[in-house]
Each structure stands twice: as C-alpha cells, then as structure tokens.
C-alpha positions, -999 to +999 in steps of 0.1 A: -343-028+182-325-013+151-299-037+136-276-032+107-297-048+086-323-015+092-296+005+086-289-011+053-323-016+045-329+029+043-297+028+025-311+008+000-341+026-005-326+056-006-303+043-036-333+031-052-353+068-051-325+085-055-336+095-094-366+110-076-349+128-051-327+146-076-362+156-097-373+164-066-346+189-060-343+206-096-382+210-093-374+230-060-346+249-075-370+261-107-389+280-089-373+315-079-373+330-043-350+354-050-347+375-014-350+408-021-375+409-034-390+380-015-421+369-034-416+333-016-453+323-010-451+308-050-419+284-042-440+269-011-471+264-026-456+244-051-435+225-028-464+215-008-476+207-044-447+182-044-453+169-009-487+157-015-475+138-041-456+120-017-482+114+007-472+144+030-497+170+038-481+205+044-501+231+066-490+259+048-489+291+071-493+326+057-473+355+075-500+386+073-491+408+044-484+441+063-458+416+085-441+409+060-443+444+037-429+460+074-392+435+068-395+450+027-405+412+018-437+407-003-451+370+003-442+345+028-459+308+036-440+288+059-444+250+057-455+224+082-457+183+077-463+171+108-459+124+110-466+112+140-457+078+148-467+074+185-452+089+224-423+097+227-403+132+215-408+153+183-378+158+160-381+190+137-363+191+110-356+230+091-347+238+062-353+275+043-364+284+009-353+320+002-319+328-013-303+360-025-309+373-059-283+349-086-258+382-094-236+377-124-210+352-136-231+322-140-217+298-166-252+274-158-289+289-161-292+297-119-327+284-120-322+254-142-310+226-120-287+216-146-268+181-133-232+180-150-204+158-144-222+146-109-233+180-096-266+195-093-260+234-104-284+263-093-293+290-067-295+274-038-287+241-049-266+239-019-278+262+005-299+255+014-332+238-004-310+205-005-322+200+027-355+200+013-346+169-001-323+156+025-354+155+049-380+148+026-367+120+015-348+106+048-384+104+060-394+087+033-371+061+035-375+054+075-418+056+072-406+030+039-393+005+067-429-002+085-410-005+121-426+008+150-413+040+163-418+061+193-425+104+188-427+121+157-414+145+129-421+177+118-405+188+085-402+227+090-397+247+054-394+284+060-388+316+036-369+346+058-336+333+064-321+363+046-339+390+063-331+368+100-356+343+102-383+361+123-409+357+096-398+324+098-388+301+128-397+331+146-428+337+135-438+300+141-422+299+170-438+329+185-476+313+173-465+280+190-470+260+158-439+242+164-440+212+192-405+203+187-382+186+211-354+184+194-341+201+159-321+194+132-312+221+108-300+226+070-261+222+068-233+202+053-225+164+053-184+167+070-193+183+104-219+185+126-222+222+137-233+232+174-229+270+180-223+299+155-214+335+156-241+365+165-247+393+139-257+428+141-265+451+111-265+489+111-269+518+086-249+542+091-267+577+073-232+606+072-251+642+071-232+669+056-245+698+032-244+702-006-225+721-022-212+733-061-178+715-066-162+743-081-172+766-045-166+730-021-157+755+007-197+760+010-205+727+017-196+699+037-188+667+024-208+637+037-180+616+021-151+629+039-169+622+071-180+589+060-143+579+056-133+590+085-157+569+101-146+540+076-114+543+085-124+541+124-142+511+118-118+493+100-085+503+123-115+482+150-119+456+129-078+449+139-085+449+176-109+422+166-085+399+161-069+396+196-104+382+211-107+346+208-133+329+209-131+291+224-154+278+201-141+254+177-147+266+141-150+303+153-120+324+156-124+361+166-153+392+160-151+412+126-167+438+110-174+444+074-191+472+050-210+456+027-229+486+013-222+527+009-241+549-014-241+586-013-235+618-041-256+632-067-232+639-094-196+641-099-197+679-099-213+681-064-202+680-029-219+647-013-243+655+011-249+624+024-236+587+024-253+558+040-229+529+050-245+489+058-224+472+080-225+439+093-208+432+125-200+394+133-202+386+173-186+353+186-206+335+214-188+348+243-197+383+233-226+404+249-244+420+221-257+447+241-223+458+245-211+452+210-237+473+200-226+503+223-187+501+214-197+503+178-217+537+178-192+552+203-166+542+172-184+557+146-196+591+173-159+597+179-152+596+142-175+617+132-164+642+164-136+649+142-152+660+117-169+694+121-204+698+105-209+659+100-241+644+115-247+605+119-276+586+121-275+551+132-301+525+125-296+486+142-309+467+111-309+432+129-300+420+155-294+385+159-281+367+185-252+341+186-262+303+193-240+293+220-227+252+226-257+232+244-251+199+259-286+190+255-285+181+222-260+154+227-284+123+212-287+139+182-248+148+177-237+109+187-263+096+163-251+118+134-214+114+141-219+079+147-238+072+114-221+100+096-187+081+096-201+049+086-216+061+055-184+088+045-159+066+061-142+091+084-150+110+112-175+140+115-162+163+142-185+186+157-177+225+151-188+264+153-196+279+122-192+322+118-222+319+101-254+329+115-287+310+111-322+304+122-314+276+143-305+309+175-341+311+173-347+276+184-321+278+208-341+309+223-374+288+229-349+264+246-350+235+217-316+216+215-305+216+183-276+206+157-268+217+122-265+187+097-275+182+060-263+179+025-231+199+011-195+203+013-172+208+038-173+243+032-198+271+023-170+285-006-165+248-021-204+249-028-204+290-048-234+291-018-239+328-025-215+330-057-221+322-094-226+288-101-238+274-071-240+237-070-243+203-048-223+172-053-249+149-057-232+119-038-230+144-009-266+149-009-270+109-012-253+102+015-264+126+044-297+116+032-286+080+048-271+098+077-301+113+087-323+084+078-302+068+100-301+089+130-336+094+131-342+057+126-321+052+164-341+086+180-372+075+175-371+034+178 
C-alpha cells in the first residue's frame, strides 16, 4: 500500500533528475517537425535515440509512405514503449510530436530550447512535446521506487496531431497496437480536461469567370461571390452564440475563415477564390447535421449571386469527445495529487480545443487530459512566437502524474 512516504519518495527523485529532464526536453525541441511539411520520422527516431538511453525500448512504427503523402505529410513513425509490471490494467500515456511551422516574431531561436529567467522557450515547448518529458520521466521516477505494481504502461508518442491524428492514434488504433485501458493525454498542470469541442474543415472553391478589369462587365467575379458567402457565414457565426453548450469550459459553436486566396493580378477580374474554414462543434452537436446547415449557408449565398459556382470539400472531420464517467480513477487520482503538489484545487473542465484523445474515446478507452503547462493555451504563445513552458510547471505535473500512476497501478 502507497504511503506518503512513496509519494515523497518520486518527488524527490524527480527533484533530483530534474537537470536531465530539462536536457531531455531542449534535445526534443532541437529537432524540427515543423507540420506542414511533416518530415516527422527524423524527430522520432531520435527520440527513441533518447529512450534507449534511459533503458526504454521504443517500437517505432512507420505509417506507409503513400498513407502519409495521401494527408500532404511526408514521414511519420509513431512511438511505442511498452513496461509491464504484472496483471492488472494498461495505462497509456500520449503525447504528439508535430507542431505548426514557427511563423514570425520570435525574439528566442524557436528551435533552440533556450531556458531564461525559469522558462524553457521553443516550438512546442509547451504544446505539446513537454509531455514527452512529463511521462518519460514520471515513469522513471515510479519504475525508480522498486514497489510492486499491478498492469502496465505504454508511453504513446505520435506525429499527426495537426492534420487530426489519424496517422496517429488512429492509425495505431485501427492496427490494434494499442492495449490500453485507460489514457492519459498531453495537457496542462491547473485542470484536468474531460470533453472538448468537435471540428469540421471545409474548402470552399467560389467559381466565376475572368475577365479584363477595364471590360469587368464580361466576367464574373469570384470575389464578389466569395463575400457574399463570407458575409453569410459570418451573420451564422452570431446565431452561434445563443446555443450553449453544458459543458464546463465550452461555451457555444463558432466558425472561423482561416484561409482565402483567389485573383491573378490586380488588373483582373478574380475568377476564383478558395475559402478554409474551420467550424468548431460543441459536444451536444450532431456533426452530420452541422455539416448539412453549413453548405445550405454557403448554397443560399451563392444563390444570390448569378453566375457563381461553389465547390465544397469537408477537409476533416473530427468528432467532439463528449464527458465519460468511466474515467473517474484517473480524474480523482490527478485532482487528488494535483492539489497537493500546486496547493489548490484542479477542477475538471471542457476545453474548445480539439485533440487526439476523440480517437480513444471512439475505441471506447476512458480517458483524461493532464500534463505540463499553464492554465491556458495563450499564457504558453502554444501556436504564437515565443512559445515557452514554465519549468516549475513541468516539475510539478511530472510529480502529479508520478503520483497518480503510483496509486493506479499499486
């Protein structure tokens, strides 16, 4: 039976390697996996390069390269370490490596791992190959302890979380290489998070005709129909906001353009304009129905518009994770040892975001979000310039999870 002298024991060890872990973590954040254009294969074959050293062995799983040229990637291997420690139920614990490209504004090198003033600065940094380390070395520090436990681990590093997982999770999932019972997932030290938002992508392709600008009257401009449609969407994107979702964390659907591109030249009537949208769906939504509602929005725009065409193309589709009581051992023993170690209480929450984890909730695993970072993805840059981690976050939810899985599998 655990006692607090256990608990105070992984602590310890985890103060003691915590120089490591932060090498650990910079050497992680080094290597690029910039997504697109998602060369990723390099970043895992030298993490598995860093798990050996630790005594773990990674199977390292290549997706087939016309898989992962058909999603517009170019190399994925998705990660394995397997510990098994006896009967009893298999924890996973998941954590991806891909990351969009830095962008501009960077006062530190993005893929230098530069530590200032406490914090460990770099793409992804925070989200989300912390968790690398979080697990890593959480595992570490329980195996460090010598006590006999019951189940097993399996530390689950993935590269697709950017294109919606299905090269990764997904793609492990569908090949049954994951025995999993339970999961916990890459996420931030003040909450535990147990459902999140859906998301469907579309491109949106507004035909018209070309024309000379100085005889417009000849064409037809993609661009007037595209804001027609724009317009449309966004007078939606209103009505959004009187659904509610009861969710904690999550408040109502919204839509936003992320992308248009469209014209020749200045001196030309557009003939086409493609729009990328990305359409947020809270958990009590069907998507099937989201889906319809938005091309009847963007058909009736473009109605009014005579001589426009549309083409519209789902991108992704994925699928919200809804609240599963299931998973209620691992939330107690991360709330519980989550407010010992930050000395307040960890509530449990929805996120808008949208992960992998939907995928385990799919093949019926009960799962929870937990890991290193801030109380908030726009505290951390995650996505911005100057992404970073707090290091003392990342020490401590290592503890918390060290902790957790200390009481899960005793």
């Amino acid at each position: 039976m655990t006692t607090t002298f256990h608990f105070t024991a992984l602590d310890s060890w985890i103060d003691a390697h915590f120089d490591e872990q932060v090498q650990f973590l910079q050497q992680l954040v080094r290597v690029p996996t910039d997504t697109p254009p998602g060369n990723n294969a390099p970043h895992a074959e030298r993490t598995a390069e860093l798990l050996k050293a630790f005594g773990f062995e990674a199977e390292q799983h290549a997706v087939p390269d016309q898989e992962v040229k058909a999603w517009g990637l170019e190399s994925i291997t998705n990660l394995i370490v397997r510990r098994q420690y006896g009967e009893g139920k298999i924890i996973a614990l998941n954590a991806h490596g891909d990351v969009v490209p830095p962008g501009e504004g960077w006062t530190h090198e993005p893929y230098g791992g530069d530590v200032v003033d406490g914090k460990l600065y770099g793409r992804a940094a925070a989200v989300n190959k912390s968790d690398f380390a979080t697990y890593t070395f959480a595992v570490r520090a329980l195996e460090a302890l010598g006590l006999p436990l019951k189940g097993g681990i399996e530390l689950i590093f993935t590269y697709d979380e950017e294109f919606g997982g299905e090269l990764g999770p997904g793609w492990l999932l569908a090949k049954k290489l994951i025995q999993a019972d339970y999961l916990i997932a890459a996420g931030f030290s003040y909450q535990v998070v147990t459902a999140h938002n859906g998301c469907l992508q579309m491109e949106v392709t507004v035909h018209g005709k070309m024309a000379h600008a100085a005889i417009p009257d000849s064409g037809i401009d993609a661009l007037q129909g595209a804001t027609a449609i724009l317009n449309a969407l966004y007078q939606q994107n209103q009505r959004y906001k009187s659904v509610s979702s009861k969710v904690a964390g999550i408040t109502h659907p919204y839509l936003n353009v992320g992308r248009i591109e469209g014209g020749t030249n200045t001196n030309v009537v557009p003939g086409k304009v493609v729009l990328k949208l990305d359409r947020r769906m809270i958990p009590e939504e069907n998507p099937v129905e989201v889906e319809a509602d938005v091309r009847r929005v963007i058909a009736e725009a473009a109605a009014t518009m005579p001589g426009i065409k549309v083409e519209i193309k789902r991108l992704l589709m994925a699928q919200a994770w809804k609240p599963d009581a299931r998973n209620a051992p691992l939330v107690q023993a991360l709330q519980k040892h989550g407010e010992a170690i930050f000395g307040e209480s960890i509530p449990t929450s929805g996120t808008p975001l949208y992960t992998d984890v939907r995928l385990f909730g799919a093949a019926g695993i009960p799962a929870v979000i937990y890991g290193a970072g801030p109380r908030s993805v726009l505290e951390s840059n995650a996505k911005r310039a100057d992404e970073h981690l707090l290091l003392e976050d990342l020490r401590r939810a290592t503890k918390v999870v060290a902790r957790a899985l200390l009481e899960l599998l005793e």
